[in-house]
LUMFI-358985 format. One record per residue (C-alpha): residue in three letters; x, y negated, z negated. Coordinates in pm, 1 decimal, always signed. Layout:
+--------+----------+----------+----------+
! residu !        X !        Y !        Z !
+--------+----------+----------+----------+
!    ALA !        X !        Y !        Z !
...
+--------+----------+----------+----------+
***
This chain:
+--------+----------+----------+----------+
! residu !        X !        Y !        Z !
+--------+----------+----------+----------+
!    UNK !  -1220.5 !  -3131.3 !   +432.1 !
!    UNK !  -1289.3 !  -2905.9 !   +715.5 !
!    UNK !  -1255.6 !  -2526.6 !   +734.0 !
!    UNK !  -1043.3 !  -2335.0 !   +974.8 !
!    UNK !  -1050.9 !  -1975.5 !  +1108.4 !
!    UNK !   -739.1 !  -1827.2 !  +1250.6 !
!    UNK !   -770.9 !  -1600.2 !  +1558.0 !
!    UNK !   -514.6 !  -1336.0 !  +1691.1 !
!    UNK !   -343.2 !  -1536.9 !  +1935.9 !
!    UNK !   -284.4 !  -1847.3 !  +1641.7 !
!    UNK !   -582.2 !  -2070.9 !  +1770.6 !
!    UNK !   -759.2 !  -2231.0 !  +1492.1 !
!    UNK !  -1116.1 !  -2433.2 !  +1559.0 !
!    UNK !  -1169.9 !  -2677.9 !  +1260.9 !
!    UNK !  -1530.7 !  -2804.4 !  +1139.0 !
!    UNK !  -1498.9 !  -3082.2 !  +1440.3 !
!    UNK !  -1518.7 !  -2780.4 !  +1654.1 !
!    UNK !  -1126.7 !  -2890.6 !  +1781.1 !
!    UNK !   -916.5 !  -2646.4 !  +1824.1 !
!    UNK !   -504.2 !  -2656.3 !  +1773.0 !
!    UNK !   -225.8 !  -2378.7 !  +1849.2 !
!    UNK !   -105.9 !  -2248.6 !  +1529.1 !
!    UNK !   +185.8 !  -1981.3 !  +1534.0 !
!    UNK !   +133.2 !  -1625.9 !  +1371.1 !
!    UNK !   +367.4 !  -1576.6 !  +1089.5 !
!    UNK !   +240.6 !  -1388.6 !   +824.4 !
!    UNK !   +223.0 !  -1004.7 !   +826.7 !
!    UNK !   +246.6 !   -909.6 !  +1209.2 !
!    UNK !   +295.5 !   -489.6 !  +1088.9 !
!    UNK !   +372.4 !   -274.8 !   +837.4 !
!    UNK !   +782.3 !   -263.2 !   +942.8 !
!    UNK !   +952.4 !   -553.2 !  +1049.8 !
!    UNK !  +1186.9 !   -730.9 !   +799.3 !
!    UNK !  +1037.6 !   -819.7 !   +500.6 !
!    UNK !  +1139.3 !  -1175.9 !   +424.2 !
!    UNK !   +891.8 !  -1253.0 !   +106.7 !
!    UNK !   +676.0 !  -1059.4 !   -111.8 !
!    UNK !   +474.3 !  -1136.6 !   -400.2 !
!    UNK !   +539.5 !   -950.4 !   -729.2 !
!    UNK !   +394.9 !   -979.0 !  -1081.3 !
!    UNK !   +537.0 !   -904.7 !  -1390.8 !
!    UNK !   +372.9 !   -659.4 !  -1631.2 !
!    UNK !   +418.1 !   -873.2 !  -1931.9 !
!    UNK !    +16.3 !   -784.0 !  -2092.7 !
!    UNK !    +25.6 !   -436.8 !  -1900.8 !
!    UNK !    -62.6 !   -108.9 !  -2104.6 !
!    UNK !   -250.2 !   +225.3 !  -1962.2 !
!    UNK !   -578.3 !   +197.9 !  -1836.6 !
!    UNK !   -804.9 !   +538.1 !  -1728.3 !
!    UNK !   -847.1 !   +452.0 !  -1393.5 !
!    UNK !   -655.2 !   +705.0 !  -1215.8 !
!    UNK !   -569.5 !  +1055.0 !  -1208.3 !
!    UNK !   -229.1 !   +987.4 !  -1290.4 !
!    UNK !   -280.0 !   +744.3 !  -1564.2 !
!    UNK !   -546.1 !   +939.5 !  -1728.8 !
!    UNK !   -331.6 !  +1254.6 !  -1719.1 !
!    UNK !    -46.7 !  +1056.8 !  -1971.5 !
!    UNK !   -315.2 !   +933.3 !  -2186.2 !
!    UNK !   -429.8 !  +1288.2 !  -2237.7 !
!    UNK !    -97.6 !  +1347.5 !  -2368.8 !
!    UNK !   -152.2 !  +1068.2 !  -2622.8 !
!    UNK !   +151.1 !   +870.6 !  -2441.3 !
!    UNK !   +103.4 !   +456.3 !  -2490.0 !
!    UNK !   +303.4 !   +240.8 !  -2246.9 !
!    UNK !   +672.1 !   +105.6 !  -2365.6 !
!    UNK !   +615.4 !   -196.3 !  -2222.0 !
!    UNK !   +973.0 !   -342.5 !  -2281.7 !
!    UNK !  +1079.6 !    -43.0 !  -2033.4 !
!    UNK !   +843.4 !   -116.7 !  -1856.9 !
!    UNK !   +956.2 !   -495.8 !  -1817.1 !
!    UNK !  +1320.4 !   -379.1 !  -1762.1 !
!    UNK !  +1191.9 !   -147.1 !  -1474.3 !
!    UNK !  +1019.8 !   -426.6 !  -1302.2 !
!    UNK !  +1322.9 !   -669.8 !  -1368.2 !
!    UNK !  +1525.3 !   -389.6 !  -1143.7 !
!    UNK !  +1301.5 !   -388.4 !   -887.6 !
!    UNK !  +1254.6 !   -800.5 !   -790.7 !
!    UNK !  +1660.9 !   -776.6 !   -839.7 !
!    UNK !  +1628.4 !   -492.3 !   -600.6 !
!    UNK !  +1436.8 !   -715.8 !   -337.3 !
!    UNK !  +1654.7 !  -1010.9 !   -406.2 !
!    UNK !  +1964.5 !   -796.7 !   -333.5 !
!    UNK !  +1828.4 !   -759.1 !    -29.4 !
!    UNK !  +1766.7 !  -1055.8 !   +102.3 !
!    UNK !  +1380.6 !  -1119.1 !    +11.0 !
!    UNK !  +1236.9 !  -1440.6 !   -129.6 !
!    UNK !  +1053.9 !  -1302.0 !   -441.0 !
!    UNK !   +751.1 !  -1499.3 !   -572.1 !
!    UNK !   +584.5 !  -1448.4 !   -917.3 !
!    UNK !   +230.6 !  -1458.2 !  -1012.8 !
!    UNK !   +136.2 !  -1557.9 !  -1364.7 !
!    UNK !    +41.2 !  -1279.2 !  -1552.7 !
!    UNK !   -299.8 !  -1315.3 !  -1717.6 !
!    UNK !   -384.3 !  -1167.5 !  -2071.6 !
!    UNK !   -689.5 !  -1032.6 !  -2012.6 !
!    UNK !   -604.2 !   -836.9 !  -1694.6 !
!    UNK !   -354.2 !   -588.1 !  -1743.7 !
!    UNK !   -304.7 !   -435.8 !  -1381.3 !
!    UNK !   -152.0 !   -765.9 !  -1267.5 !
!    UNK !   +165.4 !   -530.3 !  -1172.8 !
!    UNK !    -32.6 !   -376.5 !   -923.3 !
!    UNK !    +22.0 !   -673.2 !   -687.6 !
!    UNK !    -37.7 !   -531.9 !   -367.5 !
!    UNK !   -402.2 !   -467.9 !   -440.0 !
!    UNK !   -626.2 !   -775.5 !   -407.1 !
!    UNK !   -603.7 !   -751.9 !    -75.0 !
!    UNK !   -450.7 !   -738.9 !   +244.5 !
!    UNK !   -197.3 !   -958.8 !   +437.9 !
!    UNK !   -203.9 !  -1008.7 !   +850.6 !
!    UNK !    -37.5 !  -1215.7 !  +1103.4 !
!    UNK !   -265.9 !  -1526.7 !  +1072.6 !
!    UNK !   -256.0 !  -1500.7 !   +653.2 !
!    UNK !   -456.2 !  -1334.9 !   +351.2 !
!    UNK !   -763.3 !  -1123.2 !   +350.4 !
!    UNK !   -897.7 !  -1132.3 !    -43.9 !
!    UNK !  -1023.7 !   -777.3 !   -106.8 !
!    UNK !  -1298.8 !   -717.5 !   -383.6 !
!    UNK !  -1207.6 !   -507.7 !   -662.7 !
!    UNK !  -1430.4 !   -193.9 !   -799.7 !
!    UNK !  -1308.0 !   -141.7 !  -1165.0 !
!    UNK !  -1426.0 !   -436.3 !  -1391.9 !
!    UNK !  -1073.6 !   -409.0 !  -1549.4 !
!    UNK !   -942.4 !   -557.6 !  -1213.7 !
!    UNK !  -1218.5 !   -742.3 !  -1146.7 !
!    UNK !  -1088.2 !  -1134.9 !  -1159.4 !
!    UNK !   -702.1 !  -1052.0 !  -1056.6 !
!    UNK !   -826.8 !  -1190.7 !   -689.5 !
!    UNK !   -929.8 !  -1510.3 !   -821.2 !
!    UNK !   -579.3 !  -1594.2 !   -992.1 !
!    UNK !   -356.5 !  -1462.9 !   -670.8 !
!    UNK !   -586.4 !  -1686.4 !   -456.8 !
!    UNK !   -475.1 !  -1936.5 !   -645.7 !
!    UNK !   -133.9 !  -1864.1 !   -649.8 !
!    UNK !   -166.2 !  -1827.1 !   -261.0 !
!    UNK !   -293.4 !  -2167.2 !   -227.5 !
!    UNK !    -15.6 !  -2318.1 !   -473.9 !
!    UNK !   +258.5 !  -2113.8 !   -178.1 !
!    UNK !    +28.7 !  -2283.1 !   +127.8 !
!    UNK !    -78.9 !  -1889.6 !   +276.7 !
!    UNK !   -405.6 !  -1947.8 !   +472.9 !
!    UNK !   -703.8 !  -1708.9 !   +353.9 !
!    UNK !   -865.2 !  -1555.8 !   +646.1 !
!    UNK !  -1154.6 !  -1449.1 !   +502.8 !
!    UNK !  -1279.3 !  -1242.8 !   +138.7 !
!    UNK !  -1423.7 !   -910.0 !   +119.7 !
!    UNK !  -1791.8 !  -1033.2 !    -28.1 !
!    UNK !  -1972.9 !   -683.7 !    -13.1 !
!    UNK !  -1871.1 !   -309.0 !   -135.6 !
!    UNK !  -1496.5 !   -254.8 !   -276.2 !
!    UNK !  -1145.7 !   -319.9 !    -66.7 !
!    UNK !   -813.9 !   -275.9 !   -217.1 !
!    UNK !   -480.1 !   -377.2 !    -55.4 !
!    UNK !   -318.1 !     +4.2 !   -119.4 !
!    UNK !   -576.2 !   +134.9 !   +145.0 !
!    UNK !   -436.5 !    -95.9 !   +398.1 !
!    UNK !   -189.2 !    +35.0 !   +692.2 !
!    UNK !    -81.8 !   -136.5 !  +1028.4 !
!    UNK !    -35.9 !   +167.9 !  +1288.3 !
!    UNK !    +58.1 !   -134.0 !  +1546.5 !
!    UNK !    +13.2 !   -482.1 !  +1560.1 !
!    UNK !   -388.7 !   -428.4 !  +1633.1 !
!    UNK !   -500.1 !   -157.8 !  +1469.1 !
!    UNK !   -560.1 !    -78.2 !  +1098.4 !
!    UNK !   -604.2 !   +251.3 !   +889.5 !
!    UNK !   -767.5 !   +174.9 !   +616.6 !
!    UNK !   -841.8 !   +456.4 !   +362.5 !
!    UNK !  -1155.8 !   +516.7 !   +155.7 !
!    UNK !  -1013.5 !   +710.9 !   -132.4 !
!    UNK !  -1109.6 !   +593.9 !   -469.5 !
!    UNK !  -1110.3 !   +197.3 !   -441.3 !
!    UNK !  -1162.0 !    +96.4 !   -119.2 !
!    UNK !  -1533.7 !   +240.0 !     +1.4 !
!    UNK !  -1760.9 !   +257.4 !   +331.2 !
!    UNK !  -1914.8 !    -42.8 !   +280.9 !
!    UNK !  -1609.6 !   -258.0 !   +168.6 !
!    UNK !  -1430.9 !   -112.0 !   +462.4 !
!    UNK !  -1748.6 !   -224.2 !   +706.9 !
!    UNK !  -1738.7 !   -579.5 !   +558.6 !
!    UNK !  -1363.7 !   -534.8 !   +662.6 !
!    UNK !  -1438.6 !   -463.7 !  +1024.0 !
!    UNK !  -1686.3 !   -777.2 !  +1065.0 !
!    UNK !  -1395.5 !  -1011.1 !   +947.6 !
!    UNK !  -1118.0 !   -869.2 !  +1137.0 !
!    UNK !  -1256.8 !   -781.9 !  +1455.0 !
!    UNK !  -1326.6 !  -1140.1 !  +1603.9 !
!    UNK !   -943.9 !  -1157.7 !  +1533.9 !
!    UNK !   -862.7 !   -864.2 !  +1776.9 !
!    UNK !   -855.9 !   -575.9 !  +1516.4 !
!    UNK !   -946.4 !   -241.3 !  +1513.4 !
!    UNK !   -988.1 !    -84.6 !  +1188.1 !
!    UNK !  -1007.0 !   +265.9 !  +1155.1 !
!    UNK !  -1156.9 !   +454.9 !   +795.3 !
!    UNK !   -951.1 !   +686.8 !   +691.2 !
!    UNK !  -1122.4 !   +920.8 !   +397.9 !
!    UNK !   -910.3 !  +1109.0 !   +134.2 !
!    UNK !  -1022.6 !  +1290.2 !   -152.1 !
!    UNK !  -1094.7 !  +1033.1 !   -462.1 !
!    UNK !   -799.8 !  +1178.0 !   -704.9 !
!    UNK !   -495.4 !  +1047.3 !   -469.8 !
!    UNK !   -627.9 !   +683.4 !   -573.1 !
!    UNK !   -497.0 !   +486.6 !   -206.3 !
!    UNK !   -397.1 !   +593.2 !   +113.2 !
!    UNK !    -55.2 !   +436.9 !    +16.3 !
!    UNK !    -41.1 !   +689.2 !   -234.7 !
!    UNK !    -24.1 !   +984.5 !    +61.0 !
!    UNK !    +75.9 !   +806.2 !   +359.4 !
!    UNK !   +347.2 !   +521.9 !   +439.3 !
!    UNK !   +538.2 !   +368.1 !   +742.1 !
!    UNK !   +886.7 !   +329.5 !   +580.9 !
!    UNK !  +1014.9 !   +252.1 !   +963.1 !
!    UNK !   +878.3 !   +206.3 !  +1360.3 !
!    UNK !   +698.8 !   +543.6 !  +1415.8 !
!    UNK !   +850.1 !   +724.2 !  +1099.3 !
!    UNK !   +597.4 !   +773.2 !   +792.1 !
!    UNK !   +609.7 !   +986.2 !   +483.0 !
!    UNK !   +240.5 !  +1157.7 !   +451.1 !
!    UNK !   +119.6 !  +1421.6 !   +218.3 !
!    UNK !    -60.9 !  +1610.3 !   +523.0 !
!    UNK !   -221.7 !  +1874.3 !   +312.0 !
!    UNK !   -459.6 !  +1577.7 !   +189.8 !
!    UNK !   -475.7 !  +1340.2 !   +488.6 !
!    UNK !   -790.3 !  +1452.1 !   +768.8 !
!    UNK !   -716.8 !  +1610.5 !  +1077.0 !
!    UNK !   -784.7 !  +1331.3 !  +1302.2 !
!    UNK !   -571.9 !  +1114.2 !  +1112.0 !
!    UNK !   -251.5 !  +1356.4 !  +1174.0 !
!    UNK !   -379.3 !  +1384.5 !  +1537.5 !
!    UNK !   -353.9 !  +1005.4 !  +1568.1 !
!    UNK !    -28.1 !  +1002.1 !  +1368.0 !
!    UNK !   +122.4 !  +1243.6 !  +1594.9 !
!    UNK !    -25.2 !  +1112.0 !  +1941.3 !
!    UNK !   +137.5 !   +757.2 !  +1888.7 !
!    UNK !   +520.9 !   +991.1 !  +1835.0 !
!    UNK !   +531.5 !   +935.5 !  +1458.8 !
!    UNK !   +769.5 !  +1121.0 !  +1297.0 !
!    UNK !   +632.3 !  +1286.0 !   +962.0 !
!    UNK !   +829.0 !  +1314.4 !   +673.5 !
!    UNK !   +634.3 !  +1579.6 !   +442.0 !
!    UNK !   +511.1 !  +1577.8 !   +127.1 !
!    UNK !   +292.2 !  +1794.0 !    -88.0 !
!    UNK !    -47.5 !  +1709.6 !   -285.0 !
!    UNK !   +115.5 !  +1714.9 !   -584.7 !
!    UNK !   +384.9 !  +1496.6 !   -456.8 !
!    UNK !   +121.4 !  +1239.4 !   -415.8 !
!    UNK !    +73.4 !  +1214.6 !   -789.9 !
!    UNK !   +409.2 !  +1166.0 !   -808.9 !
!    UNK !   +440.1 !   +874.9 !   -617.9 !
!    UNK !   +686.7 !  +1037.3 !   -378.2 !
!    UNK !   +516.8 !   +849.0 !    -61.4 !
!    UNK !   +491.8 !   +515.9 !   -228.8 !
!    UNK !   +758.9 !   +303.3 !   -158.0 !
!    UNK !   +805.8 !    +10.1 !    +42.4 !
!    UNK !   +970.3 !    -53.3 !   +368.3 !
!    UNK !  +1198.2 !   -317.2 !   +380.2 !
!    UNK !  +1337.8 !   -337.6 !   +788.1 !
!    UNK !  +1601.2 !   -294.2 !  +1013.7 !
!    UNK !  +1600.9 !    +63.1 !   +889.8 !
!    UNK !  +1610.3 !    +28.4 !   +497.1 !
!    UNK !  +1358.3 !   +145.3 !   +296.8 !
!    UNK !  +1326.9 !    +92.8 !    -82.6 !
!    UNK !  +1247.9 !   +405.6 !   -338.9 !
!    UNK !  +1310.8 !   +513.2 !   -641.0 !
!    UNK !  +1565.2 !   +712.5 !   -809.1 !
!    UNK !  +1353.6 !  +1035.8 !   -904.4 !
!    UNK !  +1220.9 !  +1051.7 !   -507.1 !
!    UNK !  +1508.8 !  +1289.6 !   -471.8 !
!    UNK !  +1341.4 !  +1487.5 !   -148.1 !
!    UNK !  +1218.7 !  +1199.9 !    +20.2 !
!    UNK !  +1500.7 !  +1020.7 !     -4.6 !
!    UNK !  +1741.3 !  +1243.9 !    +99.6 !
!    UNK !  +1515.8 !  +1316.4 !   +416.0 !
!    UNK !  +1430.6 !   +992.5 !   +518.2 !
!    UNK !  +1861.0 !   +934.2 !   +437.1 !
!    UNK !  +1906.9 !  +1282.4 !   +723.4 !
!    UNK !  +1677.5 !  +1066.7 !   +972.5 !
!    UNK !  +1931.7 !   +745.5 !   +954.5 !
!    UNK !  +1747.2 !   +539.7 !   +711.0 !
!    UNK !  +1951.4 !   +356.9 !   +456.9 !
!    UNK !  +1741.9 !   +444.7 !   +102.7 !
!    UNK !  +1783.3 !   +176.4 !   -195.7 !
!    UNK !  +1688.5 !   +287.8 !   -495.6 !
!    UNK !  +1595.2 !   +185.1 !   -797.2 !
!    UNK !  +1514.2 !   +358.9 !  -1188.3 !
!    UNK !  +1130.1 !   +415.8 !  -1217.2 !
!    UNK !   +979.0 !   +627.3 !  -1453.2 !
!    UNK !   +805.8 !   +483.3 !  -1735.1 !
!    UNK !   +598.8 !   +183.4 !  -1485.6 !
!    UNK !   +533.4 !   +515.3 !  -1254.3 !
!    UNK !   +266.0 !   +675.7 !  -1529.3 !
!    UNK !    +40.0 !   +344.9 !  -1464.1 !
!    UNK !    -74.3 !   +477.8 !  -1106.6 !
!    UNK !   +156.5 !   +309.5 !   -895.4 !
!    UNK !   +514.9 !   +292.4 !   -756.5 !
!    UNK !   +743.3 !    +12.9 !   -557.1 !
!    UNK !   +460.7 !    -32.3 !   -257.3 !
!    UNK !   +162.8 !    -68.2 !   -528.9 !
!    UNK !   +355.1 !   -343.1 !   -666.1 !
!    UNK !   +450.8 !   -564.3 !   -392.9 !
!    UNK !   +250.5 !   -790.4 !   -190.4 !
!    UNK !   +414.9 !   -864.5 !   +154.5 !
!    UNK !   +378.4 !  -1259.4 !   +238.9 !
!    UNK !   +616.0 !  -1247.3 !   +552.7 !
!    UNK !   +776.6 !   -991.2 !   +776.8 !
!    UNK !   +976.7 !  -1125.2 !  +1113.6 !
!    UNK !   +905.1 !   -926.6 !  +1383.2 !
!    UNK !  +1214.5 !   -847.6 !  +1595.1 !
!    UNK !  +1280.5 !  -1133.1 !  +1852.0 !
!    UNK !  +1107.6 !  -1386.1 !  +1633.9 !
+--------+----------+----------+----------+
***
């Protein structure tokens, strides 16, 4: 069996050293229509410490209803499937109760799947069972993050090229340097993008729900960051720090103008709703206290770009 290595433009060289035209059809961006996305269901989750959010419920001495919890997540594949997106299903594994967190293990691109390496050790092994599951659905790997820590929630296009990638709590310097030596030879740019540790990803205070319209807590995001953000015309929808912890800039966008929240996104919603975009939204509340919302839990496996 030989190896192959994608490139931008779709040209694979196998072990002979041949090489073969191979069309990009993966993730080309972060907005085109989202045709099928990989979910897991939370069927062994319960509350781990590993965020700000999380630990502030455990304080409280809350324990995770899990059969809301189920229900919740039930809503949102229905959601997807509503919408016209092919939803696959990873099989939950016992001894790793994040699983829901789907969109972490790393990173989809035009030419297929970039594994990311985990930091927690309660995480640690999820990568190995969606790289299986990504081999059982035929989605080429591109390459695995081998050094430092890379999670998927750090990972934004701002065009077809170039990547923001945050270093927040899980993703760090080196993880996002190991990052840059993979995807550059395939004609990225990836640009580190440091938040303070307690808003957990960069999808957690920044998101492209549609072509050059983001929701971004810019209290927390750098200064260059909102530079770049507003020299490529983006328009900002606002949100506050403590917004961030309240998941009001994680949800996911779905194309041609629809974006999908949730129900208790109330200001978002309605100003993302004044700007033309068609909001779908579904009831999240109890899943919400485990650190993540509707874009932490969905893996993108295909967008078509417009003209495709």
């Amino acid at each position: 069996m030989g190896w192959w290595c994608p490139t931008r433009q779709g040209r694979v060289r196998t072990a002979r050293g041949e090489e073969e035209m191979r069309m990009a059809t993966y993730v080309p961006d972060s907005w085109s229509p989202l045709k099928q996305v990989l979910l897991c269901p939370p069927t062994h989750f319960s509350f781990q410490p590993i965020n700000e959010i999380t630990r502030r419920v455990m304080a409280q001495g809350e324990t995770a209803k899990l059969e809301r919890i189920r229900r919740e997540h039930e809503e949102l594949v229905q959601a997807y499937l509503s919408a016209g997106v092919q939803v696959e299903l990873a099989e939950p594994d016992p001894n790793l109760p994040y699983m829901v967190y789907a969109r972490d293990f790393g990173a989809c691109l035009a030419e297929g799947v970039l594994i990311g390496r985990f930091r927690e050790p309660v995480r640690q092994g999820e990568e190995a069972v969606y790289h299986k599951k990504l081999r059982e659905l035929g989605i080429p790997i591109i390459g695995k993050i081998w050094r430092g820590a890379f999670e998927g929630g750090d990972f934004w296009f701002l065009d077809e090229t170039t990547v923001a990638h945050g270093v927040v709590a899980r993703s760090d310097w080196e993880g996002v340097r190991c990052a840059q030596e993979i995807l550059q030879p395939l004609g990225y740019t990836v640009i580190p993008v440091p938040v303070d540790s307690k808003y957990l990803h960069l999808d957690m205070c920044f998101n492209i729900v549609a072509p050059k319209v983001c929701v971004a807590a810019v209290d927390v995001l750098p200064e260059f960051f909102l530079r770049m953000l507003q020299k490529r015309r983006f328009e900002i929808v606002a949100t506050t720090p403590e917004g961030v912890l309240k998941h009001y800039c994680n949800i996911q966008a779905l194309g041609n103008g629809t974006v999908l929240s949730f129900e208790a996104n109330v200001d978002v919603n309605r100003a993302l709703s004044a700007l033309g975009l068609e909001v779908i939204t579904v009831g999240l509340w109890e899943i919400l206290k485990g650190g993540g919302g509707p874009h932490c839990m969905t893996f993108p496996l295909r967008r078509e770009p417009r003209g495709s």
